[in-house]
Structures are given as C-alpha cells and as structure tokens.
C-alpha positions in Angstrom: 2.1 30.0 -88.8 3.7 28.3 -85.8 2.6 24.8 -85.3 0.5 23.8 -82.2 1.8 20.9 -80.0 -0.2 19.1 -77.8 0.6 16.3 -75.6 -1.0 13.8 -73.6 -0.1 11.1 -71.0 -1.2 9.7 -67.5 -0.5 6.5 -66.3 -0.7 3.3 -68.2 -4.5 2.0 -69.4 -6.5 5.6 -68.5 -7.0 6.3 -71.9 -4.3 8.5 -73.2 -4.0 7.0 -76.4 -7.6 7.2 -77.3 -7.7 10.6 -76.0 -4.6 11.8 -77.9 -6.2 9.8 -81.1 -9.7 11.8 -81.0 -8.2 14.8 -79.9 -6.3 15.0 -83.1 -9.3 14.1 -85.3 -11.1 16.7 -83.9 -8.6 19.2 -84.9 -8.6 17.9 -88.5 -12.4 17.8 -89.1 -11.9 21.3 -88.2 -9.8 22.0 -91.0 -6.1 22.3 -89.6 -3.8 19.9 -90.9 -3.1 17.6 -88.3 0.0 15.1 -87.5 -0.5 12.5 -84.6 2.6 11.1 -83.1 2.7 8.1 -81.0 6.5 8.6 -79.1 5.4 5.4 -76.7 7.2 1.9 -77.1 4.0 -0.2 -76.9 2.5 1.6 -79.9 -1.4 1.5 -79.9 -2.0 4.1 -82.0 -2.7 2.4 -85.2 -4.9 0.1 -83.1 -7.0 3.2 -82.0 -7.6 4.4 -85.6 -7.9 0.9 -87.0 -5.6 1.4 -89.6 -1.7 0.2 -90.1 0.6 2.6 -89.0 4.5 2.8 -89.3 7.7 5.0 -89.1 6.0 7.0 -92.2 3.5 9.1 -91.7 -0.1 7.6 -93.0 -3.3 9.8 -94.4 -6.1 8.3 -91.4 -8.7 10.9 -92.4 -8.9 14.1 -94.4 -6.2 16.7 -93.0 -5.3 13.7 -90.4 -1.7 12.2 -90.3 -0.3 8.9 -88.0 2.8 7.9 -87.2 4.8 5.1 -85.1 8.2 6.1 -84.6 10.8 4.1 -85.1 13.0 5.2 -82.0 15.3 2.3 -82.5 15.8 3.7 -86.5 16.9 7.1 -84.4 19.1 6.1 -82.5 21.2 4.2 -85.0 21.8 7.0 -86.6 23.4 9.1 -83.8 24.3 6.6 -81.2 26.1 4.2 -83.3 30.0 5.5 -82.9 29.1 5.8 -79.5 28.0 2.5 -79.3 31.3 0.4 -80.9 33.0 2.5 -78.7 31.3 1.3 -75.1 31.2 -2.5 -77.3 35.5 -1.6 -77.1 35.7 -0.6 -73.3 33.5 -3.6 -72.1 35.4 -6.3 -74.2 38.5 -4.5 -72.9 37.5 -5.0 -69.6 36.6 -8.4 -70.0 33.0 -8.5 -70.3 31.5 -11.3 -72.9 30.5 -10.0 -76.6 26.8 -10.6 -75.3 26.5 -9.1 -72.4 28.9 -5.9 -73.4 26.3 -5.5 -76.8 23.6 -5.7 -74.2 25.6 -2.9 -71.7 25.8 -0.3 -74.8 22.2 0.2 -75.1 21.1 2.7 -72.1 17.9 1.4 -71.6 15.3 4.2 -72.8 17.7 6.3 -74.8 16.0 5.1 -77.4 12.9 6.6 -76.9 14.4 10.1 -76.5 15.2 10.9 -80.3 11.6 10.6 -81.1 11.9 14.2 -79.7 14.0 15.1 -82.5 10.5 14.2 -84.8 8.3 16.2 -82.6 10.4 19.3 -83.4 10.6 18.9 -87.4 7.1 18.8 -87.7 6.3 21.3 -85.8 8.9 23.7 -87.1 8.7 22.9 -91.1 5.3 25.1 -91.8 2.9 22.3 -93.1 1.3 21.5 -90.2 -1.4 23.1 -87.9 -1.4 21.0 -85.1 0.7 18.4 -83.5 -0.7 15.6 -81.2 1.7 13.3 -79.4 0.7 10.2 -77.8 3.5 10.1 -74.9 4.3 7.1 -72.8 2.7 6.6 -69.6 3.8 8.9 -66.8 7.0 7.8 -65.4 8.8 7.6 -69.1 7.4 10.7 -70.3 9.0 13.0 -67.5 12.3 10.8 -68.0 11.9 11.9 -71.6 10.9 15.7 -71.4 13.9 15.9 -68.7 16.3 15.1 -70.5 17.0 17.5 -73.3 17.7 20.4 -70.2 20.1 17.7 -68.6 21.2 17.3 -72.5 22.1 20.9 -72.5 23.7 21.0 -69.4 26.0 18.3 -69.5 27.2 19.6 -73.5 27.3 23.2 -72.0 29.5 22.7 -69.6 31.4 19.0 -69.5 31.7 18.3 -72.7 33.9 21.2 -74.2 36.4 20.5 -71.7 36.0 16.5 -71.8 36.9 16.9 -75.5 40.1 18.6 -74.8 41.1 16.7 -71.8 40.5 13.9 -74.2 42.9 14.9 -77.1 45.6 15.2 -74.2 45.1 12.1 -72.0 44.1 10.0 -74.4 47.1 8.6 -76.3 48.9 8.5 -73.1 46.2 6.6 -71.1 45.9 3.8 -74.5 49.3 2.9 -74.9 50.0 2.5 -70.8 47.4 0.4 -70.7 45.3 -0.6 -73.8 42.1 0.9 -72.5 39.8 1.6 -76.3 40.0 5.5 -75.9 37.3 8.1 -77.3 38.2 9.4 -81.2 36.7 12.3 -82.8 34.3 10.3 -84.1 32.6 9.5 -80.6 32.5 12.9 -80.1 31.3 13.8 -83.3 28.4 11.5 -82.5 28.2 12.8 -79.2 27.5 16.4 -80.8 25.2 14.8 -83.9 23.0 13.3 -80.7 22.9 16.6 -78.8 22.5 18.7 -82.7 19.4 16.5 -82.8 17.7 17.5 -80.0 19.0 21.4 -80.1 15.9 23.6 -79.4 13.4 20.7 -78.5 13.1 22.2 -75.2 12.6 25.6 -76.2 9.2 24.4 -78.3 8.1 21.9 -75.8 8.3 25.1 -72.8 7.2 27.2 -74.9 3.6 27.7 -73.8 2.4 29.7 -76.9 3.0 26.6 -78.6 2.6 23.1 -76.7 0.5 22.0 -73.6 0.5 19.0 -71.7 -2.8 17.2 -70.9 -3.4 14.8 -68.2 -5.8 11.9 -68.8 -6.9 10.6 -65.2 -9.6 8.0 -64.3 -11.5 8.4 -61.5 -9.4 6.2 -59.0 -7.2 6.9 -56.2 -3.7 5.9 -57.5 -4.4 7.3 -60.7 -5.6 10.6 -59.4 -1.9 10.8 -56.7 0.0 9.8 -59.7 -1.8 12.9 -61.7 -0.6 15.3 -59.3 3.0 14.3 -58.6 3.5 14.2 -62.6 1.6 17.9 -62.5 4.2 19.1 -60.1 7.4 17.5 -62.1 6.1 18.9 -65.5 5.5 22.5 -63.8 9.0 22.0 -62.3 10.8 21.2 -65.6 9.1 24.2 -67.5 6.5 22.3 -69.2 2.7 24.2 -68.7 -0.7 21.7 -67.6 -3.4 23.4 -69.7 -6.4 20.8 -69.0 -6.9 17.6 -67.1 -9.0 14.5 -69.4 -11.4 12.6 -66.5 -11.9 9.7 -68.4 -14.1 6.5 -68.0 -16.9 8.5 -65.9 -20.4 6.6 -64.7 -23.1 7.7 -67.4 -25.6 9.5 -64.9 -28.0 7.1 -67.2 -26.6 4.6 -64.8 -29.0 3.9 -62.2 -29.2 0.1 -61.1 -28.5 0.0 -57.5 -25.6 -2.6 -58.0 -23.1 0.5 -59.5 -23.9 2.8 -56.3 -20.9 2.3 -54.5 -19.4 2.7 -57.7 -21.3 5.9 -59.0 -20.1 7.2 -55.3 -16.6 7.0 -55.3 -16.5 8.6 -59.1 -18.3 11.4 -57.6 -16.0 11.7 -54.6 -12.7 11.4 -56.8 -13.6 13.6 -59.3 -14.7 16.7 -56.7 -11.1 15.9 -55.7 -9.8 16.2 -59.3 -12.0 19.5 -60.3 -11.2 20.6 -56.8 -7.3 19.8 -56.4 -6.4 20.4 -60.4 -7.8 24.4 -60.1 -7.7 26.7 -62.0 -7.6 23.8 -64.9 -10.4 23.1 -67.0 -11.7 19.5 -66.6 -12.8 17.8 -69.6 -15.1 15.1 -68.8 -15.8 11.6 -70.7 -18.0 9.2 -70.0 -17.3 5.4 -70.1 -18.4 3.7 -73.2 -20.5 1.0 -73.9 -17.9 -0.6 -76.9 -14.1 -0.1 -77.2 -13.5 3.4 -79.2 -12.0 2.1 -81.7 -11.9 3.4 -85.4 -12.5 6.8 -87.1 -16.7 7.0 -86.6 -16.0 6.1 -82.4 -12.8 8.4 -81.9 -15.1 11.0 -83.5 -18.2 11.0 -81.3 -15.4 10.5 -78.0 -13.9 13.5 -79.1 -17.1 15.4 -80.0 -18.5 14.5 -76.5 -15.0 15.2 -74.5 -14.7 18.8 -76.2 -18.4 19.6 -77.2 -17.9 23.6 -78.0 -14.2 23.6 -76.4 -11.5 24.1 -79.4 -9.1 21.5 -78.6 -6.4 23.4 -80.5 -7.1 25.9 -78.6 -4.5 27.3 -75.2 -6.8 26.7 -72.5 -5.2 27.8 -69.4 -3.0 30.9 -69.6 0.1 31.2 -67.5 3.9 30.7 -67.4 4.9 27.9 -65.2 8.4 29.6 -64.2 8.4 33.7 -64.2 10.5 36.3 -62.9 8.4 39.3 -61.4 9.0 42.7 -60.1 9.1 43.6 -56.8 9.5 46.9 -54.4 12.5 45.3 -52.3 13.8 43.6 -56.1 12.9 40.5 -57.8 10.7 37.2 -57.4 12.0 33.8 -58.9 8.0 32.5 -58.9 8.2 28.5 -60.2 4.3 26.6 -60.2 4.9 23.9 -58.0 1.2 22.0 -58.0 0.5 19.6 -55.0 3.9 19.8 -53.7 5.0 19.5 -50.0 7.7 22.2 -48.8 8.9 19.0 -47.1 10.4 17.9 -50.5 11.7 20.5 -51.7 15.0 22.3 -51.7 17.2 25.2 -53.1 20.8 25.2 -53.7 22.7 27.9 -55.6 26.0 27.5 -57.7 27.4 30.5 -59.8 24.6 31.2 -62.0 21.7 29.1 -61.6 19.0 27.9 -58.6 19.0 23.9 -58.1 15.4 23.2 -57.2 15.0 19.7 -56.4 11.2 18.2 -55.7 11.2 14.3 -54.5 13.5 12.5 -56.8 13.9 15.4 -59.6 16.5 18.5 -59.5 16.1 21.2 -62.2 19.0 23.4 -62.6 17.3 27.0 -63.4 19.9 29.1 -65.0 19.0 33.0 -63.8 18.0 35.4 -65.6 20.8 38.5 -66.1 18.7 40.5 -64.0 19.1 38.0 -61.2 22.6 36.3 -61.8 24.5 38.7 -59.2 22.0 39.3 -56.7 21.7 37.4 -53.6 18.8 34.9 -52.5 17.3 36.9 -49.6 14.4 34.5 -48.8 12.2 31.8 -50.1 8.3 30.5 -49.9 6.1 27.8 -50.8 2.5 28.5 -50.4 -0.5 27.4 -52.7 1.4 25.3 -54.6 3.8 28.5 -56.1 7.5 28.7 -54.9 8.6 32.4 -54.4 12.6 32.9 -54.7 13.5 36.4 -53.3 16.4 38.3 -54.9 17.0 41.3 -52.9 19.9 43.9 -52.1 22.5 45.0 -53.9 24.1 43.5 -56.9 27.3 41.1 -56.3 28.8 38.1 -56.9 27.2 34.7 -54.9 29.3 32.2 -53.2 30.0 29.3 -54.7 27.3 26.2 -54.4 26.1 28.7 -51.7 23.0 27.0 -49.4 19.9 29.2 -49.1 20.6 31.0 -45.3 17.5 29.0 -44.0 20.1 25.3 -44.4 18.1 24.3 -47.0 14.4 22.8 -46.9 11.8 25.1 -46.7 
C-alpha cells in the first residue's frame, strides 16, 4: 500500500511543528505506522514530543517514529566533488582559503536532500503515513521548487554542458590554469540529481501527499497564507486543509480580551471565507505549552475530533488539462492571485507561467504541444490557457497575442 504524505508549514511561531507533531500521533493511535519528519533547520521536533531525537529514526509512541535530519550528513555525500571543485576555481581566482570554503556552500542546498528521505520512506512499504514538519513558508516553497528546476536544468543543460566540457576543457586549463570540471564533478552532479529523481512526482501527486497550512488569526500571517497557497498551487503541489491555530476559547469572556476575541472573529471569517472550498480545522489556544505525548494527544484529538487526519480532504488537481468544444483548456489553481502578476510565455514545448517572483515551466501535455495558445483567463482564482485550432508547430519563446499580462 502507498504511503501517505502529509506536510505542514506556515510562517515561523504559528504552530506548525506542534501541529505536524499531533497530527502524526493521531495517525498512529489509529493504528497506521507512522514516521514524522522534521526537514527544518531549527529542529523543534524532539522538543515537541519531549524526547531526544536525531538523524535515526526514534520509537516516540506505539506505531510512532521521529526523526531530525541531518541535511548537512546529505549533502556530504553528493555535493562533496562538487564542492573541492568550486574550493579550486575560488583559490584559482584568488579568493582566500576561508572565504572560498565559505563560497562553496550555496546557502540552503543543504536543506534540499532531506527530500531525498521524504521519498524512501514513503516508497519502501513499511510505513502508513508520513508527516513532515517543513520549514517556515519562505524555505519550504524554495525547497519544493527546486526538484522541477532540478529536472529542468539536468534535462536540458546538462547533457550538452558535459560534452562541451570534454571538448573545451583541456584546452581552456592549460591556456590558462583555470581548475576545470572532471567526470567526477559530473558524476556528483548526476548522484545529486539521482537523489532527488521522482521526489516531485510523490510530492504532486495528490493521491498521496497534501500540504496543510497552519495560520494564526493575524493579519500578516493570514496574507502570508495566501501568497504561499497560490505558489504551492502554482508549482503542482495540492492545499487540502487550512490549521487556524491559537483561537480565543469562547470560555473567554473578561471584557479586557474583547478587542482581542473581535479581531479573531474578523480574521478568521476571512480565513474560512478567502481559503474556500478548504476545510478549516480549528484549535483553540492553550492554557500550558503542548508539549509531550499526553498534550500533543488531546491538541490533536480537539483539532481533528471525528476528521481522519490521514485522510484526502479536499479533492481536486491543482493543474488539469480539460476538454473543450473549440479544443483544449490548460486550467492551473491559482488561489488569491492578481492577473496583475501574472504572465505567460511560450517556448517549444512548455507554458512559462510566472506569479510575483516565481516562474514554473509547465511542459504540455502531447495533446497540447503543437497547438496554438488561442486565449487566456484568470477569474476566481483558476487560470484558463486556451489551445485552439489546428495542430502546428509554435514559434519559438512565442508571447501570448495579448503582449503578455493578463
């Protein structure tokens, strides 16, 4: 049986990790065998369950699993050739031992073969359900973005960087000394992309994994929930619930937290109204830090009360081709976003769709590779790409007929 994969993030101190943490206890007092993951750098995790927690995975409960990952151990392994490569090129070029050991490190590269974890466990059979504790917000879509970028860039640069390589190479060294690539770097190179092979095809696969976003009812927090909502539909990756976290008890009644009580009620009509058709799963704020096995427990009974958290919640593909009389629709779930910021660019075979600071190369479907783009639509927070006429080859890097922004 396929493994389940759940994931949860939201911006830094809303509660992610204690929602992750209970969420994955519920599952196993359930009876599935259940791994939690914690794939952030600040690890809080084992200070959730109360219980020390490292690169191996630990029993925390009956049919409960935790594990810190070493993403530093990860990297080693893969980036290492790489690495004394860059080391070469920067002492080449002058730069001081220090500062060139400092300049081979891409700063949260790291982070991105916890990935490679994430897949194993979910693809070797012995586990039900797999709960990953994601770093906040802006590193998590920097992480799930990258293994499409990945397979890109190894697609289509890299076979022909390689032989280019073999040819300039030799030449370029002895003219002028420059440390040039070996088989070796590439072989790393390919070791690194091997690693992460199929990681996106699990993580948008919506059979499978979810995302769920743990908000507080605040302002920012709410504005940064929907902009990661619209980058996550953008890249593939499906919303199936929203996590309102740290809500006023209605027990609360001393006239000192009305203000308060107020603005939770405002933003969280604004959450179960914006975030539709997603379920909302409420919890209230406690009275004590949840911390340890007994508190996770009564969070997670009082977050999912008869809601199976293993359970798919919202149905759905966040990127679809569908049928039309006139020919075929392109529809991509774009949550919250403003026509304003987005565009369309085609090249060959695939649609660039770029919203605020992210692009997503789409490659098309066969069906839709030679056809023209006749017209395109964002309404409702769905972006409709029209492929109509008759079948034949696209321009090159050809602009949508409208210049663009829609």
């Amino acid at each position: 049986m396929s493994s389940r994969v759940l994931l949860f993030t939201g911006k830094g101190g809303v509660g992610k990790t204690t929602t992750a943490a209970a969420t994955a206890l519920r599952c196993a007092d359930a009876g599935l065998r259940t791994i939690v993951l914690s794939t952030d750098p600040a690890h809080s995790l084992a200070d959730a369950y109360d219980v020390a927690l490292g690169d191996l995975a630990v029993e925390v409960a009956p049919n409960l699993w935790g594990q810190q990952i070493d993403t530093q151990a990860r990297m080693e392994d893969a980036w290492v050739d790489i690495q004394s490569w860059l080391f070469d090129v920067f002492e080449w070029a002058g730069v001081r031992a220090i500062e060139a050991e400092e300049l081979t490190v891409v700063p949260g590269l790291d982070e991105i073969f916890s990935l490679s974890d994430i897949k194993a466990y979910a693809d070797d059979g012995s586990w039900d359900v797999v709960v990953v504790d994601c770093a906040p917000t802006a590193e998590t879509l920097r992480l799930l973005s990258l293994p499409e970028v990945l397979h890109w860039y190894m697609d289509r640069v890299f076979p022909t960087t390689r032989k280019v390589n073999r040819v300039v190479s030799p030449i370029l060294g002895r003219v002028t000394g420059l440390p040039t690539p070996n088989d070796s770097v590439f072989s790393s190179a390919t070791r690194f992309y091997d690693r992460l092979d199929g990681v996106r095809e699990l993580l948008c696969d919506t059979a499978r994994t979810s995302v769920r976003l743990v908000v507080n009812p605040e302002r920012l927090v709410v504005a940064e929930a929907r902009r990661t909502h619209t980058y996550l539909s953008l890249f593939g990756y499906q919303v199936d619930a929203v996590v309102a976290n740290r809500l006023l008890p209605e027990a609360v009644s001393d006239p000192w937290f009305a203000e308060w009580k107020a603005r939770h009620a405002e933003h969280l009509a604004a959450i179960e109204e914006g975030f539709a058709p997603l379920p909302i799963l409420r919890a209230e704020l406690a009275g004590d830090e949840v911390v340890g096995v007994d508190a996770l427990r009564a969070f997670g009974a009082a977050l999912y009360a008869e809601v199976d958290p293993a359970d798919r919640l919202t149905d759905g593909e966040p990127l679809r081709v569908e049928r039309t009389a006139s020919g075929y629709e392109l529809v991509v779930d774009l949550p919250f976003a403003d026509r304003d910021d987005v565009d369309l660019g085609r090249r060959d075979d695939e649609l660039l769709i770029t919203v605020g600071g992210h692009r997503r190369a789409v490659v098309l479907p066969d069906s839709l590779k030679r056809r023209p783009v006749g017209a395109a639509s964002l309404r409702n927070g769905r972006l409709r790409v029209t492929f109509a006429g008759e079948v034949g080859s696209s321009t090159r890097d050809d602009r949508r007929r409208s210049g663009g922004r829609r």
